[in-house]
TORTOR-992878 format. One line per field, with one value per residue (C-alpha): residue number from 1; residue in three letters; x, y, z. Coordinates in pm, whole numbers, padded with zeros to 5 digits. Example, Ala and Ser with C-alpha at 12.3 -4.5 7.8 and 13.67 -1.06 7.14 Angstrom:
seq: c(1;2)
type: c(ala;ser)
x: c(01230;01367)
y: c(-00450;-00106)
z: c(00780;00714)
END
This chain:
seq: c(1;2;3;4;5;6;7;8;9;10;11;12;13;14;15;16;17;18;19;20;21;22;23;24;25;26;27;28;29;30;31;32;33;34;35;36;37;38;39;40;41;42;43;44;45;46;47;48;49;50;51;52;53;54;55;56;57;58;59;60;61;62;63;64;65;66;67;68;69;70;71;72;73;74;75;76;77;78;79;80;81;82;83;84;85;86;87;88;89;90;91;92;93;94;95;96;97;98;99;100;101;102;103;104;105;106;107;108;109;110;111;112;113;114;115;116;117;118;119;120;121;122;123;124;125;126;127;128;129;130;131;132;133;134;135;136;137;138;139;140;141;142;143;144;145;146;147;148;149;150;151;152;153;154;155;156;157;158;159;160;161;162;163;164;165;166;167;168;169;170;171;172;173;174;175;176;177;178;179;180;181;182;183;184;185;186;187;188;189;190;191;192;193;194;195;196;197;198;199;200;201;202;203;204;205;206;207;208;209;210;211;212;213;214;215;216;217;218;219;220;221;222;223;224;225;226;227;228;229;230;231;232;233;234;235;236;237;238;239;240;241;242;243;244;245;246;247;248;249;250;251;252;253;254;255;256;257;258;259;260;261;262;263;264;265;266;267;268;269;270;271;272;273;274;275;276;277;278;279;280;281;282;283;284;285;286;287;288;289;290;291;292;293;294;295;296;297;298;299;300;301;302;303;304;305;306;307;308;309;310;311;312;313;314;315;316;317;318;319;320;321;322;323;324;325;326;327;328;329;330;331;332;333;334;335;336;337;338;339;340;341;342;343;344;345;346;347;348;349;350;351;352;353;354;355;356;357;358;359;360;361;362;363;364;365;366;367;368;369;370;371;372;373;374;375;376;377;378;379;380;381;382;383;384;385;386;387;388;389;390;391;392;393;394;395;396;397;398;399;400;401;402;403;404;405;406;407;408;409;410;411;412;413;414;415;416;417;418;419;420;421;422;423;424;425;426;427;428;429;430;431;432;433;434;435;436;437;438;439;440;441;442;443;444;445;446;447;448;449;450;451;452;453;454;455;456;457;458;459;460;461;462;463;464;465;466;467;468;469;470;471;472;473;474;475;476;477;478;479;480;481;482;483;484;485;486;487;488;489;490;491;492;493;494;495;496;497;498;499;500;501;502;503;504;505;506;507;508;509;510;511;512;513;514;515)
type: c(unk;unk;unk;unk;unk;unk;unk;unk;unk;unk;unk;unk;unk;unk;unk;unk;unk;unk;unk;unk;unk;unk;unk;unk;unk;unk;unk;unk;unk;unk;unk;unk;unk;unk;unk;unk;unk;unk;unk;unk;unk;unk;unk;unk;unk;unk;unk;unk;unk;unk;unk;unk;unk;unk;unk;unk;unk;unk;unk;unk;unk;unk;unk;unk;unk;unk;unk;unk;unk;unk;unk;unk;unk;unk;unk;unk;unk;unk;unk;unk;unk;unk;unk;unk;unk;unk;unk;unk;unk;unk;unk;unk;unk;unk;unk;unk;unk;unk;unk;unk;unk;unk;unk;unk;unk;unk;unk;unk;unk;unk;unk;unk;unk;unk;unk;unk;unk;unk;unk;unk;unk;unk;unk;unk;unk;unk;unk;unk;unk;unk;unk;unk;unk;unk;unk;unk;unk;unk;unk;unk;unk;unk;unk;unk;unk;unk;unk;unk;unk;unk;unk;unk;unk;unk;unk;unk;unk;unk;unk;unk;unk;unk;unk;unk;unk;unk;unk;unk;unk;unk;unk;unk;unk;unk;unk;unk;unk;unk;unk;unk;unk;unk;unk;unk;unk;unk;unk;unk;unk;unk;unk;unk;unk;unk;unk;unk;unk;unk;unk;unk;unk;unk;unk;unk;unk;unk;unk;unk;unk;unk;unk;unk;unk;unk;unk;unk;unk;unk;unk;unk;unk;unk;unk;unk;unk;unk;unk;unk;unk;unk;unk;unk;unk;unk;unk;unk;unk;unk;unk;unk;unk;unk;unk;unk;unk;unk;unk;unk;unk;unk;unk;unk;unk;unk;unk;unk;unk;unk;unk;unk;unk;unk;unk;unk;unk;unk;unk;unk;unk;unk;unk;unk;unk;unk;unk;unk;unk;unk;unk;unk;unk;unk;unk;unk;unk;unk;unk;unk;unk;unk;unk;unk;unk;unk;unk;unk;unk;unk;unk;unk;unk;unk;unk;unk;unk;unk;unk;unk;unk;unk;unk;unk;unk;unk;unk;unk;unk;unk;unk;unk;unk;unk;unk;unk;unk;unk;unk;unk;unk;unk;unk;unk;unk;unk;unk;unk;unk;unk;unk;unk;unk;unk;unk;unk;unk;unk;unk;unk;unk;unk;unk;unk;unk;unk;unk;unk;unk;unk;unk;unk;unk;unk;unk;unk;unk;unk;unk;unk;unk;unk;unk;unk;unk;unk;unk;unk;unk;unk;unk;unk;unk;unk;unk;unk;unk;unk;unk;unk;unk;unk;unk;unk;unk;unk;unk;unk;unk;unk;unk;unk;unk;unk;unk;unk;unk;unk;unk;unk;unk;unk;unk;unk;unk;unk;unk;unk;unk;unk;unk;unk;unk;unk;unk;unk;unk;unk;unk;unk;unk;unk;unk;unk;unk;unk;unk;unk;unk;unk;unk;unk;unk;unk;unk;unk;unk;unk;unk;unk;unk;unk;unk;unk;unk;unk;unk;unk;unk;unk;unk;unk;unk;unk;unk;unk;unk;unk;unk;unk;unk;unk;unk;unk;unk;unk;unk;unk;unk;unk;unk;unk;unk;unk;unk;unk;unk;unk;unk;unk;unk;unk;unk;unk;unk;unk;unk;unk;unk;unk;unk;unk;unk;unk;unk;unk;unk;unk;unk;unk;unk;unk;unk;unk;unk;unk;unk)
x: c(21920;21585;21296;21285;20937;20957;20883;21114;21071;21055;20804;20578;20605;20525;20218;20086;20067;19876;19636;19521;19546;19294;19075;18845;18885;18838;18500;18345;18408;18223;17910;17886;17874;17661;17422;17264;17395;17300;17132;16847;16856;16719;16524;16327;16243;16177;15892;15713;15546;15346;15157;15019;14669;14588;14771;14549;14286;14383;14425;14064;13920;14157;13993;13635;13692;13860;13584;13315;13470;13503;13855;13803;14084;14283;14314;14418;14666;14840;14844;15088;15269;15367;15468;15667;15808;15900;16162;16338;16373;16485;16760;16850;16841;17085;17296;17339;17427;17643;17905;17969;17826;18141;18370;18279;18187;18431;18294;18186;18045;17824;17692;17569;17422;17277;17035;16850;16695;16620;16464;16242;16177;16063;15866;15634;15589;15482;15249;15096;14806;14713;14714;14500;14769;14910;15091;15323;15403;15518;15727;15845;15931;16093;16378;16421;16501;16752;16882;16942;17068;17394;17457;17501;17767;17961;17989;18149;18381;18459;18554;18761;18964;18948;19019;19421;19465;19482;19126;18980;18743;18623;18571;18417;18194;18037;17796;17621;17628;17477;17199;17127;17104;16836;16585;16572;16533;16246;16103;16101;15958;15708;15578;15167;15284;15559;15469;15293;14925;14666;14692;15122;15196;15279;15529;15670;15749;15917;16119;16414;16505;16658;16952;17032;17037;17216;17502;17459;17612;17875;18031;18113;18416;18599;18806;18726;18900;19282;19282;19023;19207;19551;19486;19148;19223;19594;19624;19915;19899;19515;19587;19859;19652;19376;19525;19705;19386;19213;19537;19582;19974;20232;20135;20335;20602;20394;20083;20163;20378;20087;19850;20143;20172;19791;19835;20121;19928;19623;19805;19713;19351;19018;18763;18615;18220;18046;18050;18412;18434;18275;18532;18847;18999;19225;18929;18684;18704;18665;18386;18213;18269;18082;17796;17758;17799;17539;17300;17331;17288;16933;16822;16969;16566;16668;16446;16170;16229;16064;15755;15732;15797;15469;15282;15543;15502;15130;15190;15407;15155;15242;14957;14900;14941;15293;15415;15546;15757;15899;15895;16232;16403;16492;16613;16861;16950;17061;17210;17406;17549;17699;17871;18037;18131;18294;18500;18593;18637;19013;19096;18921;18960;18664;18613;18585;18320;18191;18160;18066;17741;17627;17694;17518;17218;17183;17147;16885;16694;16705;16542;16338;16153;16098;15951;15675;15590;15518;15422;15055;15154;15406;15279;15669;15703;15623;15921;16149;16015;16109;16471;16488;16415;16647;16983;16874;16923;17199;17401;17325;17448;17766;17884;17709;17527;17882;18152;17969;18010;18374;18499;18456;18676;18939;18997;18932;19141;19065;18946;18777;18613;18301;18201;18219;17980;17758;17720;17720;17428;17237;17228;17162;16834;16721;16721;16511;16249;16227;16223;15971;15743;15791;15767;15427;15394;15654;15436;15146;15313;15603;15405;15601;15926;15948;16279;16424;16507;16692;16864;17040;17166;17304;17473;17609;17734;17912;18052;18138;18354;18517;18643;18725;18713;19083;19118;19177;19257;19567;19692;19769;19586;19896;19882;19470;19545;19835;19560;19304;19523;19591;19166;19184;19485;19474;19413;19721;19961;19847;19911;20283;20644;20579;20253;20341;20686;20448;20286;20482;20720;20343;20353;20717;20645;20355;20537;20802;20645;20389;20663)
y: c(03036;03174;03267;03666;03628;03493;03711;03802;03773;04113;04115;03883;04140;04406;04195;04144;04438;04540;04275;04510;04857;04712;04524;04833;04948;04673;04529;04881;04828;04506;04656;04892;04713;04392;04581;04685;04375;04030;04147;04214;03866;03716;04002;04037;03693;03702;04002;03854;03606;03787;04009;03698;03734;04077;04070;03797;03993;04313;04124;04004;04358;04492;04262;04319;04721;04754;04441;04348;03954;03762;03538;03202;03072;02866;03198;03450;03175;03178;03554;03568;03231;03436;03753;03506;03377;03681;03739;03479;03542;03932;03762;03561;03883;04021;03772;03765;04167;04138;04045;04298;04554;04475;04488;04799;04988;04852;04598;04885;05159;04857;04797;05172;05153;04849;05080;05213;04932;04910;05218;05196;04881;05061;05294;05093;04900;05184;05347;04994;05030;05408;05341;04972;04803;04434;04463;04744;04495;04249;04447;04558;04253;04175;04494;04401;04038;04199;04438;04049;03912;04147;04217;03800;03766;04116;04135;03819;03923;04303;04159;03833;04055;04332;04117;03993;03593;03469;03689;03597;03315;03469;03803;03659;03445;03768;03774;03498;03597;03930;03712;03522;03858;03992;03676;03767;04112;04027;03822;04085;04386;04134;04077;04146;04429;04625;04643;04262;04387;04462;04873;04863;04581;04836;05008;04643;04558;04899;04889;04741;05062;05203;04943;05068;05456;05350;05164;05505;05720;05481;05278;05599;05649;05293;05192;04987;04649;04664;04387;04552;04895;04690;04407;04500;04884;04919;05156;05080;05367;05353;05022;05075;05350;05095;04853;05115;05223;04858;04754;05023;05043;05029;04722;04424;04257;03893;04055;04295;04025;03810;04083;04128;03790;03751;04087;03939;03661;03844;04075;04150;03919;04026;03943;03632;03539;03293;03067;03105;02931;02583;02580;02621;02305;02450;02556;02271;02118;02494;02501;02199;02238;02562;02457;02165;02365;02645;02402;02233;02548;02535;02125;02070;02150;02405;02669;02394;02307;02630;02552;02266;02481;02664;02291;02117;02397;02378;01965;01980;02226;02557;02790;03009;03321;03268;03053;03365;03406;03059;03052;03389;03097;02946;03222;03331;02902;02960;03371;03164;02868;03143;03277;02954;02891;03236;03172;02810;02843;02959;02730;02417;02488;02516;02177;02030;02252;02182;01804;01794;02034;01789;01435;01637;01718;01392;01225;01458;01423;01054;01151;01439;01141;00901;01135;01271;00898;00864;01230;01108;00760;00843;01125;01266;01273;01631;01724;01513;01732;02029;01927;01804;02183;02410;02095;02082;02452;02471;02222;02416;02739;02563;02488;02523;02867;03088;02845;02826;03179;03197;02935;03156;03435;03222;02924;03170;03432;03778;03792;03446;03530;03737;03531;03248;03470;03476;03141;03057;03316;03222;02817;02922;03174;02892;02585;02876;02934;02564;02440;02723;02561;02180;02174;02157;01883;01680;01712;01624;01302;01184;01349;01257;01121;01443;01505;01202;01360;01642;01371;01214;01575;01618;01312;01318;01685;01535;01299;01525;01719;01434;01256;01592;01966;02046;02272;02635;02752;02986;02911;03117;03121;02906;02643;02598;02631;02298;02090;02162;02096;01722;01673;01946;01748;01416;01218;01406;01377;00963;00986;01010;01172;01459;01561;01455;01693;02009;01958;01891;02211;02412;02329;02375;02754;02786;02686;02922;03230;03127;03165)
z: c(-01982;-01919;-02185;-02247;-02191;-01795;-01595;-01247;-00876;-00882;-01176;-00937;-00672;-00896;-01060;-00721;-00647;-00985;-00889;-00584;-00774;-01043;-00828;-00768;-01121;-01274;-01072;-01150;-01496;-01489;-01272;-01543;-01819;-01647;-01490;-01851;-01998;-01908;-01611;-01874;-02000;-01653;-01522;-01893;-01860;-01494;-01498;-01747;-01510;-01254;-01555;-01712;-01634;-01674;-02020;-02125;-02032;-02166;-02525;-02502;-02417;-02719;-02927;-02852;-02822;-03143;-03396;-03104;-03087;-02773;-02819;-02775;-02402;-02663;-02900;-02611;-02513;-02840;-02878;-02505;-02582;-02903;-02731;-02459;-02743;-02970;-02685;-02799;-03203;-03087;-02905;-03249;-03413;-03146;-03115;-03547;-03551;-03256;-03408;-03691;-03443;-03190;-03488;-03606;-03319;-03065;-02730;-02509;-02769;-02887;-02503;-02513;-02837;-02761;-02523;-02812;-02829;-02461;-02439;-02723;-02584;-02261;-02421;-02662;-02358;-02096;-02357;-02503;-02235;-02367;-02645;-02608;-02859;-02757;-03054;-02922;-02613;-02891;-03091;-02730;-02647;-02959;-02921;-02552;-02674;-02972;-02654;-02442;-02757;-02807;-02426;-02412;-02719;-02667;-02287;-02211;-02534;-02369;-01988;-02132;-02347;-02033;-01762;-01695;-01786;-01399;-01356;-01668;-01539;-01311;-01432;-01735;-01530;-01341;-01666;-01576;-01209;-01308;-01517;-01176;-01037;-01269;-01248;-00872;-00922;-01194;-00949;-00663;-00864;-00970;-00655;-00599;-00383;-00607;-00968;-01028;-00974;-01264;-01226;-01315;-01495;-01780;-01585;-01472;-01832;-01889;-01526;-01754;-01858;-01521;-01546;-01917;-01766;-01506;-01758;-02001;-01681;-01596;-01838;-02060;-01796;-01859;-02134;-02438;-02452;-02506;-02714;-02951;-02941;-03039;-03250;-03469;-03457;-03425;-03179;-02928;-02723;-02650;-02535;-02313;-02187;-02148;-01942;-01695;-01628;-01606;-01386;-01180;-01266;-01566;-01803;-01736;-01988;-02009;-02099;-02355;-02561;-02506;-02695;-02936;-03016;-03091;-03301;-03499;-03565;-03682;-03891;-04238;-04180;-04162;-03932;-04004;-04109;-03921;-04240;-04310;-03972;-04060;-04366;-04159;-04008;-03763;-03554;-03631;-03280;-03124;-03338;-03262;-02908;-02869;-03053;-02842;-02520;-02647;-02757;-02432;-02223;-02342;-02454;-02075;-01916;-01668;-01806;-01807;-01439;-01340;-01521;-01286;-00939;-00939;-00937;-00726;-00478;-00420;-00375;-00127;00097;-00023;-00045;-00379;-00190;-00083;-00365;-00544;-00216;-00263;-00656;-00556;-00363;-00709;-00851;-00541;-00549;-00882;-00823;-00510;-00715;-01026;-00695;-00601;-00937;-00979;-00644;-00756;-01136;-01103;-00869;-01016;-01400;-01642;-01757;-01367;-01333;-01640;-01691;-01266;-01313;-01655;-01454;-01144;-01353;-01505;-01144;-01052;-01393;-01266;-00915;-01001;-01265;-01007;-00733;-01044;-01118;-00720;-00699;-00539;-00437;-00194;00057;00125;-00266;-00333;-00095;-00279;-00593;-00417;-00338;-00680;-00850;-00580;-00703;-01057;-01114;-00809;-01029;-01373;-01186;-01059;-01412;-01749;-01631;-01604;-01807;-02144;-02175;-02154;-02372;-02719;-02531;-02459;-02745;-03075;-03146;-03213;-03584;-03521;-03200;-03267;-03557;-03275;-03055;-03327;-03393;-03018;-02920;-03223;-03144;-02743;-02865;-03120;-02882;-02660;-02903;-02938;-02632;-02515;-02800;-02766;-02375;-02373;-02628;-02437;-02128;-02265;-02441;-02202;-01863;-01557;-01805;-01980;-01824;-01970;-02268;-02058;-01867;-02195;-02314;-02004;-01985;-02338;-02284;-01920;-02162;-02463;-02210;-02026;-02420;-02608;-02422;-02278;-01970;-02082;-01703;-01681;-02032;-02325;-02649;-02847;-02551;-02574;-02989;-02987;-02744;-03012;-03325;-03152;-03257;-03553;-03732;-03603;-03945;-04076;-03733;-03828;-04229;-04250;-04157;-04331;-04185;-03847;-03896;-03981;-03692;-03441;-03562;-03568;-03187;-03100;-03282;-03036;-02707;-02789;-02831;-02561;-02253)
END
């Protein structure tokens, strides 16, 4: 006798065709809400390059308009590294009210509020030179990087709870494609001829606001998440409206009870706080995985690798003037690779993808440390540097880039999964800020080994995955929950009958309701 819960041939036909009466819908939906989302994350930290100079310089004339004193080169540099940096500790701030903001507003009413900060971003930032105040580009900087830090946690949140289980990779994935997408557009409207020369650089740090209006027209006319409007607001017919809208026709059988299920669960509990997390047990493997992966997004160098381009470029022949035409080639290596990995991560499975882009990364840490310890002894050695920057952050966009991002939607469930967020987008800001501040240091004391220490996180994370992460590809949230509970209760499922019979009927529960 069959499950209630299987669906029919003709259920299959009739979820087929869904799949092409959403398609459109559904790919608007995440244009929309991308475009002013994590776009911003890339393209505010790709514009920030070309204006270097002439902000240095317009600190220095600040300061001897404003007391008559002359800043010292080492001065001036601290003032920019500090408003390069401030980014980063906005985008702590962001990712810490995310959460609550989410839960109380709802995933997409937080992605328009989360313009306010934007535009006031936008507009300390086009005024700053008027009004000859670097400190408006700072606190500028500083709401653009709170604006990054909520679009990162609630975005990936909104389209995994938006998008139907078979799509959810990938759709979920199209944030970091969209992220890709913004460091090459930073890099183009940076250009010396578009808004990178000394008379707009004002108006290139306040550009960021046309993707928020564009994201203010549009993503007012697409639904909020079902899963929100069902589980944490207990609205059933907003959510049925929700997903006939999101799936172009009426909502199938499987993925309602699926919702239902989660709501049953939930019912009667609270969101949780980040802290309540690190007490509970059945999620302590969840836990621990996500903070590895987060923290690895960032300890794993591929930010640092661009530091290195601008150098590695000029050794292997490149002249200044057309290095910022080659310096866009890593940013469209690394927009191409979150492509690939958004056509391949439903077919190969998260972890693959995963674990492959770590071990890929740790060989070309390898390479990329022997070519800078031959850099000058070996005359083809500066083209071996070259191939070594366009794989390192080809293999970072094939995996860790998109994937990371996903794994809170799909192994917490609802009143567990913004706190997750949280906790997630705070570690990947932090290890941000302190990599942006210890890079130099590591430089100057490890010079061409400096990317030995990337090397071993990569190679521990490749191995992390391999021993401990379980493939979360097409399954339900009970399934991924049972694979974790094998790690989460394993000391009890070891101590005796009676534990091992709670468990084992805490499973059988799950795979019931799951088919």
């Amino acid at each position: 006798m069959s499950s209630p819960q299987q669906e029919s041939p003709k259920e299959e036909k009739m979820s087929s065709l869904c799949v092409q009466g959403h398609a459109g819908t559904l790919a608007l939906m995440v244009a929309s809400a991308a475009v002013g989302g994590t776009l911003q994350y890339g393209y505010n930290l790709a514009i920030m390059n070309a204006p270097t100079v002439y902000i240095q310089n317009f600190i220095n004339e600040t300061f001897q308009e404003r007391w008559g004193i002359q800043l010292e080169v080492y001065e001036v540099t601290l003032i920019w590294t500090f408003i390069v940096s401030v980014f980063s500790l906005g985008g702590l701030m962001g990712a810490l009210v995310a959460g609550p903001m989410s839960i109380h507003f709802g995933r997409k009413k937080t992605l328009l509020l989360n313009n306010i900060f934007l535009m006031s971003s936008a507009l300390l930032a086009v005024t700053s030179r008027t009004a000859r105040s670097f400190e408006m580009i700072i606190i500028s900087r500083f709401l653009v990087g709170i604006n990054a830090g909520v679009s990162m946690n609630v975005q990936p949140m909104y389209f995994g709870e938006s998008a139907p289980k078979h799509l959810r990779g990938a759709v979920s994935l199209s944030s970091a494609v969209f992220t890709a997408f913004g460091l090459v557009v930073g890099q183009v409207v940076g250009l010396r001829e578009l808004l990178g020369c000394e008379s707009c650089w004002q108006y290139l740090l306040a550009s960021n606001a046309v993707p928020g209006f564009v994201q203010l027209l549009t993503l007012p006319w697409f639904p909020e998440s079902p899963r929100y409007l069902l589980i944490d607001r207990g609205d059933k017919d907003a959510c049925l409206k929700a997903l006939r809208q999101l799936r172009g026709c009426e909502v199938q059988r499987a993925e309602l009870d699926e919702i239902l299920q989660e709501q049953a669960e939930a019912e009667g509990r609270r969101a949780q706080r980040p802290w309540e997390l690190f007490a509970d047990r059945s999620i302590r493997w969840q836990l621990i995985s996500v903070a590895v992966l987060s923290s690895a997004m960032q300890l794993c160098g591929n930010d640092s690798i661009y530091f290195y381009a601008y150098y590695i470029f000029q050794e292997a022949g490149i002249s200044a003037e057309h290095t910022q035409y080659v310096t866009i080639g890593t940013g469209t290596c690394e927009f191409t690779a979150c492509i690939l990995c958004n056509l391949l991560i439903e077919r190969q499975g998260r972890r693959q993808l995963l674990m492959g882009g770590y071990a890929l990364m740790t060989g070309w840490a390898i390479v990329f440390t022997v070519a800078l310890s031959f850099q000058t002894a070996v005359p083809w050695m500066p083209y071996l540097s070259m191939v070594c920057v366009f794989t390192y952050i080809l293999s970072f966009g094939m995996g860790p880039a998109g994937v990371t991002g996903i794994l809170p939607t799909e192994i917490f469930n609802q009143t567990a999964r913004p706190a997750a967020y949280m906790i997630a987008g705070s570690l990947m800001w932090l290890n941000l800020f302190i990599i942006g501040m210890i890079f130099p240091f590591l430089v100057k004391g490890l010079g061409q080994y400096c990317f030995v220490p990337f090397g071993m996180v990569c190679l521990l994370t490749a191995l992390y995955i391999g021993l401990f992460l379980p493939e979360t590809k097409g399954k339900t949230l009970p399934t991924i929950t049972n694979e974790f509970n094998k790690l989460n209760f394993r000391e009890q499922k070891a101590s005796g009958p009676k534990s091992k019979q709670a468990h084992y009927q805490l499973g059988e529960v799950c795979h019931s309701t799951a088919l």
